[in-house]
C-alpha positions as a printed NumPy array, in Angstrom:
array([[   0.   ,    0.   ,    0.   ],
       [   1.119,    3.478,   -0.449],
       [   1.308,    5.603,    2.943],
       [   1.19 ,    9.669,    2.066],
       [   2.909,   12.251,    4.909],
       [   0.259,   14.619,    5.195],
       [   3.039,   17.713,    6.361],
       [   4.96 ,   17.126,    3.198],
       [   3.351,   15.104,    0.904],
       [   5.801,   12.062,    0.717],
       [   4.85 ,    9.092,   -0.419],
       [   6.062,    5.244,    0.913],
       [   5.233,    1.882,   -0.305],
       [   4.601,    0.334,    3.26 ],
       [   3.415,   -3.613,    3.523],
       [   0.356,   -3.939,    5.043],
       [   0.937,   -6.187,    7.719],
       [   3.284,   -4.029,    8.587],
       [   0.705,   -1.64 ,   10.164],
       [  -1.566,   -4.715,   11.012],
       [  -5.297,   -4.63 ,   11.034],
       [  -6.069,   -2.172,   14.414],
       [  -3.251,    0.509,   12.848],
       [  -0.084,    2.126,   14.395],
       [   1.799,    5.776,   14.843],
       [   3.902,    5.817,   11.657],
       [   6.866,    8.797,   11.05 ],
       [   8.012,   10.646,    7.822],
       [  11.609,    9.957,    7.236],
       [  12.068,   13.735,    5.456],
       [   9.902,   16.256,    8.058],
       [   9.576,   14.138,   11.077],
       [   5.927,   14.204,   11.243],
       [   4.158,   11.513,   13.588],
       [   0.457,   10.365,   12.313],
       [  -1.906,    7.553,   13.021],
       [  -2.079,    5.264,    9.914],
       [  -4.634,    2.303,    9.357],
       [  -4.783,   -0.203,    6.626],
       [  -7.199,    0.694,    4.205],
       [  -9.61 ,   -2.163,    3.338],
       [ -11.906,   -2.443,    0.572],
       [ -14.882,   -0.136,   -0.299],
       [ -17.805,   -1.09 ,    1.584],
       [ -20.597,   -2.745,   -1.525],
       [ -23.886,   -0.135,   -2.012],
       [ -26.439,   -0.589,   -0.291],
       [ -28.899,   -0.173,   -3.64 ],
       [ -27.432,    0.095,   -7.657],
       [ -29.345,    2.081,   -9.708],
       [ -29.145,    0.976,  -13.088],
       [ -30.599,    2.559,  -16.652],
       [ -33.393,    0.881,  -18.1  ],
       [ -33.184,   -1.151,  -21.307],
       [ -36.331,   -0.913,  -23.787],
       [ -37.303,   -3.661,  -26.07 ],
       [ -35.944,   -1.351,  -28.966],
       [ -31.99 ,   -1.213,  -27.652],
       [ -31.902,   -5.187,  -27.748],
       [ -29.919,   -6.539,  -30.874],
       [ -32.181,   -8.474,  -33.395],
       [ -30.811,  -11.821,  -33.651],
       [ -30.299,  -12.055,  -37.844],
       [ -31.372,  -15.315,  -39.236],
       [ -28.78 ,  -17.233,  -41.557],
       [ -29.499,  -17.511,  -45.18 ],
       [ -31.249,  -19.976,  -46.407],
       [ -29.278,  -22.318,  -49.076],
       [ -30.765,  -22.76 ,  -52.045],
       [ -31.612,  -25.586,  -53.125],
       [ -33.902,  -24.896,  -56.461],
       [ -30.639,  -23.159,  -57.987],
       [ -28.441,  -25.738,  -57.528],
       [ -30.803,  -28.573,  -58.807],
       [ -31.755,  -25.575,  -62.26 ],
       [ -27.921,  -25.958,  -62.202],
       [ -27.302,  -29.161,  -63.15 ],
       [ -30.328,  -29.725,  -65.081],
       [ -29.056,  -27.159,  -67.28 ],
       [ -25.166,  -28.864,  -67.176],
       [ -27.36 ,  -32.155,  -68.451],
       [ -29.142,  -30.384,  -70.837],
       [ -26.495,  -28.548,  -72.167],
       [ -23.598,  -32.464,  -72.668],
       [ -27.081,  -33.967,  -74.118],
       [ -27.085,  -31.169,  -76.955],
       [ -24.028,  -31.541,  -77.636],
       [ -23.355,  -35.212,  -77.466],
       [ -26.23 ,  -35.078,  -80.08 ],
       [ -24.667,  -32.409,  -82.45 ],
       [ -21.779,  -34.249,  -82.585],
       [ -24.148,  -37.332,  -83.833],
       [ -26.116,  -35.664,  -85.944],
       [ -23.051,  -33.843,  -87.548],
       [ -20.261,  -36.717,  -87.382],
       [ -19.569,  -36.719,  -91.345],
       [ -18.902,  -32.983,  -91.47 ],
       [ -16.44 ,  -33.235,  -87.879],
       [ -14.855,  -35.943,  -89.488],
       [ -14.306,  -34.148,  -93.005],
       [ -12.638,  -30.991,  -91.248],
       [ -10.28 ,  -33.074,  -88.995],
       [  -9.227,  -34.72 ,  -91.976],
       [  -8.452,  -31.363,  -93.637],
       [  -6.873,  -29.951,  -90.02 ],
       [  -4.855,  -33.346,  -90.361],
       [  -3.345,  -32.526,  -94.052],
       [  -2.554,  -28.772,  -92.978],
       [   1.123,  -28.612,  -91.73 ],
       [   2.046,  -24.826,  -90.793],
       [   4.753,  -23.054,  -92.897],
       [   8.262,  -22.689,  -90.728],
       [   9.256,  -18.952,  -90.638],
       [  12.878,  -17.817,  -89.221],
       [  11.572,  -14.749,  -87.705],
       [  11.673,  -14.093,  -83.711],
       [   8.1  ,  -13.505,  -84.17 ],
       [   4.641,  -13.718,  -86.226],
       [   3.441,  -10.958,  -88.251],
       [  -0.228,  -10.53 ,  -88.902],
       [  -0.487,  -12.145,  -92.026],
       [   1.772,  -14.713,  -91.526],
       [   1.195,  -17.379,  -93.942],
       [   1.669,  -21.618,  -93.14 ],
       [   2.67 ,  -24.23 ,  -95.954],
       [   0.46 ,  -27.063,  -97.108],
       [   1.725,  -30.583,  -97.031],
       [   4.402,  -32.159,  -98.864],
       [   2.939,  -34.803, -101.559],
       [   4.113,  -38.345, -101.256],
       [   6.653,  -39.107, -103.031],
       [   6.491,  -40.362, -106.821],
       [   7.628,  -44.373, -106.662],
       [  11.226,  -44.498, -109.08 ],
       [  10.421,  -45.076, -112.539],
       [  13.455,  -47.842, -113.252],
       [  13.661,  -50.576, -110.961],
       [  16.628,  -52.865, -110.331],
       [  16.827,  -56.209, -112.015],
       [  16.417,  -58.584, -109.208],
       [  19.434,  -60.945, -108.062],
       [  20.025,  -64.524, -109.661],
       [  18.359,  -63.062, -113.314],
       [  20.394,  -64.599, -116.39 ],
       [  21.686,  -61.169, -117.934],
       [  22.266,  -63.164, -121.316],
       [  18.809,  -64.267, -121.425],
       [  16.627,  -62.785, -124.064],
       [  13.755,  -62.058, -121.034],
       [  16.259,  -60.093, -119.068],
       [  17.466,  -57.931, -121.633],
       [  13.74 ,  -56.783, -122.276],
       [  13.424,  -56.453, -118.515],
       [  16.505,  -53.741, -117.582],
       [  16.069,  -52.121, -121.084],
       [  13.084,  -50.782, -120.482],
       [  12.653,  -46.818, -121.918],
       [  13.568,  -44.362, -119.627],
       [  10.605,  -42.148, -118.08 ],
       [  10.371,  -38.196, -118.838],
       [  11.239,  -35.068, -116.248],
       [   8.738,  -34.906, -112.959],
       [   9.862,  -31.684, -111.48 ],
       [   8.124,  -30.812, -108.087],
       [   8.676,  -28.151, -105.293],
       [   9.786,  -30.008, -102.139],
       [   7.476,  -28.702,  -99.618],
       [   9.429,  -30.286,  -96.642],
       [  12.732,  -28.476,  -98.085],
       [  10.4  ,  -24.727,  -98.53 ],
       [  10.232,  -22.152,  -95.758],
       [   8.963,  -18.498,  -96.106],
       [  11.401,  -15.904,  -94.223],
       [  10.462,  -12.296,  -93.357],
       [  14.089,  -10.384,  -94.434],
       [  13.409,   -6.351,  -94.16 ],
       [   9.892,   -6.403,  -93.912],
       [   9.517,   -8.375,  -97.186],
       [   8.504,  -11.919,  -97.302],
       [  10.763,  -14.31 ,  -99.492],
       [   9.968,  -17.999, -100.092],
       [  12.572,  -20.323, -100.364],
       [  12.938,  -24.075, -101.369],
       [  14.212,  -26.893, -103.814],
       [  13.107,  -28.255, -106.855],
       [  13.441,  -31.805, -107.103],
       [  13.905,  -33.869, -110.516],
       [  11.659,  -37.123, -109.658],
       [  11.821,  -38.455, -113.039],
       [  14.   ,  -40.329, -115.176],
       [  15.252,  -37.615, -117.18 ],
       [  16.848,  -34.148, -117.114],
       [  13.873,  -31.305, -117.027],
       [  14.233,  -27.032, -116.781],
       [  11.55 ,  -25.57 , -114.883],
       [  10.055,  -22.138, -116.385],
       [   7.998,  -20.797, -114.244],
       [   7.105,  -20.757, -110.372],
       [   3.618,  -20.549, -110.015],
       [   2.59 ,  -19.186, -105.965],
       [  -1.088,  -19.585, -104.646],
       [  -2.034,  -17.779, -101.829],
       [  -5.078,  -19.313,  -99.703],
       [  -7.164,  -19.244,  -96.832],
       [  -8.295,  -22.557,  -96.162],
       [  -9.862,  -23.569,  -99.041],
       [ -10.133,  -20.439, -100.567],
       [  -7.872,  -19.13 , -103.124],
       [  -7.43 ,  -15.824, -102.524],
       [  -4.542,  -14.887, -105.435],
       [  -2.02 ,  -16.982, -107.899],
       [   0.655,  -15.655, -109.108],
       [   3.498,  -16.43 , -111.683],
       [   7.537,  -15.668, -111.643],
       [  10.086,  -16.934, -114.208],
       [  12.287,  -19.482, -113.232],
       [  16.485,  -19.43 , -114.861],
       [  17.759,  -22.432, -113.327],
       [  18.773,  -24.251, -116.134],
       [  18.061,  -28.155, -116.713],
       [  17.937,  -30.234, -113.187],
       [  19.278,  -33.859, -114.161],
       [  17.211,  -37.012, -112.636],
       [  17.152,  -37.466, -109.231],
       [  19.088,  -34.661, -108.624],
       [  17.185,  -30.924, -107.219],
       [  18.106,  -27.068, -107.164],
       [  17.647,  -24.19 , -104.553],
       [  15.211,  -21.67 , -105.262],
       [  14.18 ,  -17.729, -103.903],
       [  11.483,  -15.562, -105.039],
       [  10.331,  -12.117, -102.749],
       [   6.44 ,  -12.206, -102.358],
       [   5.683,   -8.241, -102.712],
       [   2.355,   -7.259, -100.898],
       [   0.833,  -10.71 ,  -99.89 ],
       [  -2.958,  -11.021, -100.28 ],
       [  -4.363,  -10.278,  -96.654],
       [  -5.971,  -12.778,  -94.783],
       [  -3.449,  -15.382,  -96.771],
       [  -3.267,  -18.194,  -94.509],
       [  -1.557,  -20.631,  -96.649],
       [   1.201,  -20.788,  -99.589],
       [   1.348,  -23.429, -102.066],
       [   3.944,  -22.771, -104.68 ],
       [   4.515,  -25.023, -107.555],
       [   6.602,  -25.457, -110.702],
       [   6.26 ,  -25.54 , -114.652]])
């Protein structure tokens, strides 16, 4: 408890039982000044509280919880059934035509460009053709080459120039803002052709949107054998989505 010298106003921290319950003649240390001190107990309770009065109005209103919906979620999944049985039967209904378009997604192979990135307009290459089977075959082993029938069989007339852009070879590169196809001409025949002309159609999808023609100078290509080939495409039709170049 704290004891306060009523002469000079000093203030002790003083241990209750030190004074005891009845009290004792305490003295300030600074003035000198004798008092009485008791122990001060606790505050006798009120005989009566008073306390305000609470009207119905000042009580909270307990707030009910929301009430789940169940309707929604039940108009929710009806609609998720409705909506896979729709199209589980479009997809029925219209399996020849989804078939047809994968098949042409399938024979689509994108054009390879060397630029860090696509331009709009970029254009894709179509698919390479399959490859023409070799028009002279090798005599097979144990034949009699003196033999009348094996003479007619290895001297058989030799089969005319099949020259064909090698889609697989062909790229289209954007150099200074101008796009430039580039490929090979292959000689699939069985004897030397010249190409004359390099004919470029421009597509989208299915749709030919341009073709045009550029002379070719690369002089006679000998069987079996191919040649490189570059041709700038100035102001590609837009909305070109695919190039298919060929030779004459």
């Amino acid at each position: 408890m704290i004891v306060t010298c009523s002469n000079c106003e000093a203030r002790y921290a003083v241990d209750p039982l030190a004074i005891g319950p009845s009290g004792r003649t305490v003295q300030c240390a600074r003035c000198g000044h004798r008092w009485f001190q008791r122990v001060e107990g606790p505050k006798p309770a009120p005989d009566q509280v008073i306390r305000p009065r609470r009207t119905a109005a000042s009580l909270p209103v307990p707030v009910p919880p929301p009430a789940k919906s169940v309707w929604g979620r039940r108009f929710a999944i009806a609609s998720i059934i409705v909506l896979a049985a729709a199209a589980g039967a479009a997809a029925y209904f219209y399996r020849s035509e989804l078939l047809v378009y994968r098949d042409k997604l399938l024979a689509l192979r994108p054009f390879e460009t060397t630029t860090s990135s696509r331009t709009p307009g970029s254009v894709a290459r179509a698919p390479a053709p399959a490859s023409a089977p070799a028009a002279n075959s090798t005599a097979s082993a144990g034949t009699t080459t003196g033999s009348p029938a094996a003479a007619a069989n290895t001297e058989s007339p030799s089969s005319p120039a099949q020259l064909e852009v090698d889609l697989a070879a062909s790229k289209i590169d954007l150099v200074d803002g101008r796009f430039i196809v580039r490929g090979e001409i292959a000689n699939r025949g069985g004897s030397a052709g010249s190409p004359s002309k390099l004919i470029v159609t421009f597509k989208k999808g299915s749709e030919v949107l341009d073709t045009r023609t550029y002379p070719l100078t690369l002089g006679p290509i000998a069987a079996g054998d191919r040649r490189s080939f570059s041709q700038p495409l100035d102001n590609p039709p837009a909305g070109a989505t695919d190039i298919v170049p060929s030779v004459e």
